[in-house]
C-alpha positions as CSV (number, residue, x, y, z in Angstrom):
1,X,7.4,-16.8,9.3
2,X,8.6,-13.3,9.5
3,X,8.4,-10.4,7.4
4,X,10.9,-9.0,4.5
5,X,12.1,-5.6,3.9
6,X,13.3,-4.7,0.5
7,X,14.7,-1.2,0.1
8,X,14.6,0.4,-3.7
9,X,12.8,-2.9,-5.0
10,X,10.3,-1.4,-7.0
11,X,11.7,2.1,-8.4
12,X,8.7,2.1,-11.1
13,X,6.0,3.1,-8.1
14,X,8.0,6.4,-8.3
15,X,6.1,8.0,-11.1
16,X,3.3,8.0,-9.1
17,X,1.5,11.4,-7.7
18,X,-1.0,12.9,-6.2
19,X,-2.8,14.0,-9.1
20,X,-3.1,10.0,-9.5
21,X,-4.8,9.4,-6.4
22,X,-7.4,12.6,-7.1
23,X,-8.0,10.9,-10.5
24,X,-9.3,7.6,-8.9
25,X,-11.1,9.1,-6.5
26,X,-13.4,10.8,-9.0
27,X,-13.7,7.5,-10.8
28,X,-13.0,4.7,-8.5
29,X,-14.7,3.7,-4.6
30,X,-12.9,4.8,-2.0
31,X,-13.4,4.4,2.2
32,X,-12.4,7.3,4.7
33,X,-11.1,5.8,8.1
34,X,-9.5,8.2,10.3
35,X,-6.9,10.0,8.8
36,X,-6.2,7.1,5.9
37,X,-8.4,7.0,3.1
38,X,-8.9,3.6,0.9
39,X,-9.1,3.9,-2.6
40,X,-10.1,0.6,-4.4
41,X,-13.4,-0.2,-6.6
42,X,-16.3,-2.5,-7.7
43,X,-13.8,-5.6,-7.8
44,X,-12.3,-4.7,-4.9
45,X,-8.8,-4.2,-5.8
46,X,-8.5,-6.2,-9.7
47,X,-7.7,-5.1,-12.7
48,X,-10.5,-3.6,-14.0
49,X,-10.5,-0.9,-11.4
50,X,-8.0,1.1,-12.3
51,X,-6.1,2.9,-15.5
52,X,-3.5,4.7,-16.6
53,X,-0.5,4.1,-14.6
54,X,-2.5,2.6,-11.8
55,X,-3.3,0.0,-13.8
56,X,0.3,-0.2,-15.6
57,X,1.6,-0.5,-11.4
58,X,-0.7,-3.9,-10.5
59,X,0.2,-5.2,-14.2
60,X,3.6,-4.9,-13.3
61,X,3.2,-6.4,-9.7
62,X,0.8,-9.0,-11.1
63,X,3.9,-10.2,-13.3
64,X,6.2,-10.6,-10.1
65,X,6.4,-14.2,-9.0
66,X,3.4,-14.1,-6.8
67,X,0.9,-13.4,-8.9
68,X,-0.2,-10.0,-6.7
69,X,-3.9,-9.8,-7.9
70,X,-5.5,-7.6,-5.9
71,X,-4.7,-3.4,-5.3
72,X,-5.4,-1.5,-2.6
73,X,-4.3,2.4,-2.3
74,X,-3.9,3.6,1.2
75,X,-3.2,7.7,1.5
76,X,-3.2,10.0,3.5
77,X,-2.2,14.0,4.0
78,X,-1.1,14.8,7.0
79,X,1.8,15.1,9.1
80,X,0.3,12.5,12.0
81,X,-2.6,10.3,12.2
82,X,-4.3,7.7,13.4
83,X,-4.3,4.7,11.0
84,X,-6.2,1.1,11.1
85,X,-4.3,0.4,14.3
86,X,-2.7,-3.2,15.1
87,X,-3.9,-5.7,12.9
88,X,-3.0,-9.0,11.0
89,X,-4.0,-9.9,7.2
90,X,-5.7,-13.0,5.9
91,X,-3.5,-13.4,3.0
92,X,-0.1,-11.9,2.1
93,X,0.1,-8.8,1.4
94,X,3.3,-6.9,-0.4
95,X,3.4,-3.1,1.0
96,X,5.0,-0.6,-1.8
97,X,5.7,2.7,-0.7
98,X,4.8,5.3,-3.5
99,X,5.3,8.7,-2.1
100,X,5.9,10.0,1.4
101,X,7.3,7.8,4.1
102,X,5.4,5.3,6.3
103,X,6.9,3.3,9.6
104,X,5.4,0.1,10.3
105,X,5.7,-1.7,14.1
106,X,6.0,-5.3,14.8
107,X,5.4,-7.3,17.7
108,X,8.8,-8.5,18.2
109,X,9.2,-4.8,18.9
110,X,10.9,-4.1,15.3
111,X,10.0,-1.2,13.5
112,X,10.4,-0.8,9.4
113,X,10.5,3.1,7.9
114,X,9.3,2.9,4.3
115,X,10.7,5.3,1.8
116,X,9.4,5.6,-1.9
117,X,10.0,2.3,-3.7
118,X,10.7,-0.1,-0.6
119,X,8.7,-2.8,-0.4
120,X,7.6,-5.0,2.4
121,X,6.8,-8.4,2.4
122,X,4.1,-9.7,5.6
123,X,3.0,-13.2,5.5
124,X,-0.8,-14.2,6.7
125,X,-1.6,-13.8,10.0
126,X,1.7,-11.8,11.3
127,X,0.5,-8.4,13.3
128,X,1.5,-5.2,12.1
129,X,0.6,-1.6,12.6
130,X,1.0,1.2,10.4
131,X,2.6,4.5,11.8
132,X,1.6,7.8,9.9
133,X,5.2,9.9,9.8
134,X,3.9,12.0,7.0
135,X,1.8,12.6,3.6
136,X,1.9,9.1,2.0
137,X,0.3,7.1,-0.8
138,X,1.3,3.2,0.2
139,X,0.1,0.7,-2.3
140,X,-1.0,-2.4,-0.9
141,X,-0.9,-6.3,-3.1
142,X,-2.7,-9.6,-1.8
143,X,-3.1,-12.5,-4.1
């Protein structure tokens, strides 16, 4: 199976900011890995992790036909940087681009520039790496 870009599918991720993400961070968990920074909590990603518009975003996602249940938050501030590297998921994962622009690479040599709202679908298993091109918040659903 192969991935699915979707450019401007979910324009309601466009409210989001970085005041947002400095919010969580004083309330939620949150892992530094190189230049990205994970932002998730005690559940790991559900619903009672998050509020405000955070939680109104994985509501919304959670309504779409594949039941996303889990959130993760993936930003980062700077220009360049050195990300999680090549990797593959063990469940599907919907990537929603919230602020910035992110490029990810495939192995069949494709390459996918995210821009706020775009969405990218990646089934289980299929390797991926994401490219820092500049400050970015990328949200990040798994069922």
């Amino acid at each position: 199976m192969n991935y699915t870009y979707q450019p401007k599918k979910f324009n309601f991720v466009k409210s989001l900011t970085w005041l947002h993400i400095n919010e969580q961070m004083l309330t939620g968990m949150y892992e530094v890995k190189n230049d990205v920074t994970l932002l998730f909590g005690e559940t790991h990603g559900t619903y009672t992790d998050y509020r405000g518009l955070l939680l109104n975003i994985h509501m919304q996602m959670n309504r779409e036909p594949e039941g996303w249940d889990f959130m993760h938050i993936y930003h980062s501030r700077v220009h360049e940087g050195v990300t999680t590297g090549r990797h593959n998921d063990e469940t599907d994962v919907m990537i929603v681009q919230a602020v910035g622009k992110i490029m990810y690479r495939f192995d069949d040599g494709s390459e996918v520039i995210m821009n706020p709202s775009d969405a990218l679908y990646i089934p289980v298993g299929m390797y991926h790496e994401p490219v820092i091109i500049g400050p970015r918040i990328t949200l990040s659903f798994a069922q």
